[in-house]
C-alpha positions, -999 to +999 in steps of 0.1 A: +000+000+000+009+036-009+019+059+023+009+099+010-003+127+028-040+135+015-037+169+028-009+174-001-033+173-031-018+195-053+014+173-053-009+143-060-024+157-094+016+156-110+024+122-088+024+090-107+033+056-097+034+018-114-006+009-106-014+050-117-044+041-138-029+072-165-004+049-169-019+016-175-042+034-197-022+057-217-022+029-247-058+025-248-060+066-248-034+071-277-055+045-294-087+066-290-070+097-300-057+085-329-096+072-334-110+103-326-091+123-352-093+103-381-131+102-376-128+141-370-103+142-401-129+119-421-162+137-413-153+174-412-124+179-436-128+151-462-167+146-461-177+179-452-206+164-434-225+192-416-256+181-402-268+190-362-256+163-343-276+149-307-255+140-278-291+128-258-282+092-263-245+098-243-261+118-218-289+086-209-262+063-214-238+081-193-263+090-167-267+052-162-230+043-164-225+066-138-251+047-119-232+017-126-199+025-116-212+039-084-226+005-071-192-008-087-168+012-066-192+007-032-190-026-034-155-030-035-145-004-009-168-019+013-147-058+005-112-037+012-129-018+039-140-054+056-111-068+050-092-038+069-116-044+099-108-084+095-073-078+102-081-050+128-096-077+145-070-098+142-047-070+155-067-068+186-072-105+197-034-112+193-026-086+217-056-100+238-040-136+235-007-126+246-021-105+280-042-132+288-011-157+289+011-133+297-008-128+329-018-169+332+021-180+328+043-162+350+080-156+343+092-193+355+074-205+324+091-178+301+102-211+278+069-218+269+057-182+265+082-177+241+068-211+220+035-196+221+046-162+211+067-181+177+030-200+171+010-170+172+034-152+149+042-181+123+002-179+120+001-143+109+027-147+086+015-178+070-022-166+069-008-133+048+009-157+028-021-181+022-042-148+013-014-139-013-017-175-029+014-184-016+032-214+010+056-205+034+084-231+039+086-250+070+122-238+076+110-199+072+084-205+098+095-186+135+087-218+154+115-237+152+104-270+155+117-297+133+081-322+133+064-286+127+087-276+102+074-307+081+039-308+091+039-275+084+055-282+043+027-306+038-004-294+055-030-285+029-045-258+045-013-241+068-039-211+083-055-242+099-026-262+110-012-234+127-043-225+150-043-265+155-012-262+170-018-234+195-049-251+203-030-282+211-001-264+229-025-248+249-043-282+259-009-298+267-005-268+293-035-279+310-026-317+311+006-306+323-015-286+355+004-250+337-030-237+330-065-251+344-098-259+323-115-226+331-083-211+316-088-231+283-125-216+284-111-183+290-089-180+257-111-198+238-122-167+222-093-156+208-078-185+195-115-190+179-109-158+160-078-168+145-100-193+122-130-164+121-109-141+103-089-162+083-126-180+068-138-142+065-111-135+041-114-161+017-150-154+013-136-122+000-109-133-017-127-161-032-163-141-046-154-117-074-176-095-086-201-116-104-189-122-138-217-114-161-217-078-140-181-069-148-184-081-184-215-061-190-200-028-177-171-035-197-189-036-228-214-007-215-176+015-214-164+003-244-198+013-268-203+046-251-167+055-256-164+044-291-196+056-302-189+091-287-166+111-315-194+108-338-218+135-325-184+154-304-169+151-338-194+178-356-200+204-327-163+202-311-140+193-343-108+184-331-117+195-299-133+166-294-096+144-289-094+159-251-130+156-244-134+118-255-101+106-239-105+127-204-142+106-200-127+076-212-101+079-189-125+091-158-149+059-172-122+034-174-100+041-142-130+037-116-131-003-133-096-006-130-097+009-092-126-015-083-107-044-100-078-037-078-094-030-049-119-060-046-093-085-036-078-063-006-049-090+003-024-088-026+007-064-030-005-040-053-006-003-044-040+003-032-042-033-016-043-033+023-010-028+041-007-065+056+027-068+058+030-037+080+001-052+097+021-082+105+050-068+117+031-048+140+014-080+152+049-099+155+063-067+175+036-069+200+031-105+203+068-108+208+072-080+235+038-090+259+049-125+258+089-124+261+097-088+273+118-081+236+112-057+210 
């Protein structure tokens, strides 16, 4: 994710960056130009056509492409926006985790504190990798343990396997007398949360936009954009080059935002910031628990 000042907008207008949708879409704009004034070119200087052209069709269909790309952006702010609140949450009960055993194992059991503390972090970092489509190796995982190391490579699902072994670490503490049942009850909730979240995010990583919605506003851009230098063309002359490409471009770059935005966990630009995320986790976890930074 992108770190700017929004107070600095007058910078913004002349910034540009690798997921800038200018730049993504500066081929499909020279394109149109070069569209725009040939058909210009064509029906004013080589046809002579002079007839009074109608722009009502573009202002209906506009009107309801506007509508369109409304619902479109909504809807996938509100899946990043979820998603930020997903991980805010995931924030919150990691620090709660670590008070509650921080509190429950005192400093004779700093050993097993610091096991706990390497589970809870290898989770984080393997869930952000599992959102990402991605594995992480047993050997990169912070809990060094050698069975985990290649339980871990092979698990399936590695979100899951993790929170399986906190929940058995956590059980082995209370056969061992370290922590009593009504303990087990009392960070239930947390560790229940770990698998909340991480099912939470694969719904939204998982449902896309539906497809026949995406393709139809696709098309619905397309035909009003290609259509449009035919009645600009007689009013505006060459004039109409600017207009076409700047609603082309306003038209086109709210898709391209939504695209990008709908799937909050990857490492574009305007994705959410999950690896700061998870190092803020791993910093706290690691200092409640084991007293380091």
């Amino acid at each position: 994710m992108v770190s700017y000042n929004p107070k600095d907008w007058f910078k913004l207008i002349f910034q540009f960056h690798k997921s800038d949708t200018f730049r993504i879409l500066l081929p499909n704009m020279v394109f149109l130009a070069v569209f725009t004034g040939a058909l210009v070119y064509i029906e004013t200087d080589y046809y002579h056509v002079n007839f009074k052209a109608t722009t009502v069709f573009h202002q209906i269909l506009g009107f309801v492409l506007s509508m369109l790309l409304v619902f479109r952006i909504n809807s996938a702010y509100d899946r990043w926006w979820e998603g930020r609140k997903l991980w805010g949450t995931l924030v919150n009960n990691t620090r709660s985790l670590s008070i509650k055993l921080t509190a429950l194992l005192g400093e004779e059991q700093m050993e097993t504190r610091r096991k706990l503390s390497d589970l809870i972090q290898t989770y984080v970092v393997v869930l952000k990798a599992h959102l990402r489509d991605k594995r992480v190796p047993g050997d990169d995982s912070i809990y060094r343990n050698p069975v985990f190391t290649e339980e871990l490579d092979k698990a399936v699902h590695q979100p899951n396997y993790v929170t399986s072994k906190i929940e058995e670490a956590l059980i082995l503490l209370n056969r061992n007398g370290q922590l009593e049942t009504s303990h087990l009850l009392f960070l239930n909730e947390e560790v229940r949360t770990f698998t909340d979240v991480c099912g939470a995010c694969e719904r939204i990583k998982n449902t896309p936009i539906p497809y026949s919605y995406s393709l139809f506003l696709k098309k619905i851009i397309f035909i009003y954009v290609i259509t449009m230098p035919l009645p600009f063309s007689v009013d505006f002359k060459y004039w109409a080059i600017p207009i076409v490409i700047f609603i082309f471009y306003a038209f086109a770059s709210l898709e391209l935002i939504s695209e990008e935005i709908e799937d909050p966990f990857g490492e574009d630009a305007n994705d959410l910031p999950i690896d700061e995320i998870s190092r803020k986790i791993s910093e706290n976890v690691k200092q409640l628990l084991t007293g380091k930074n």
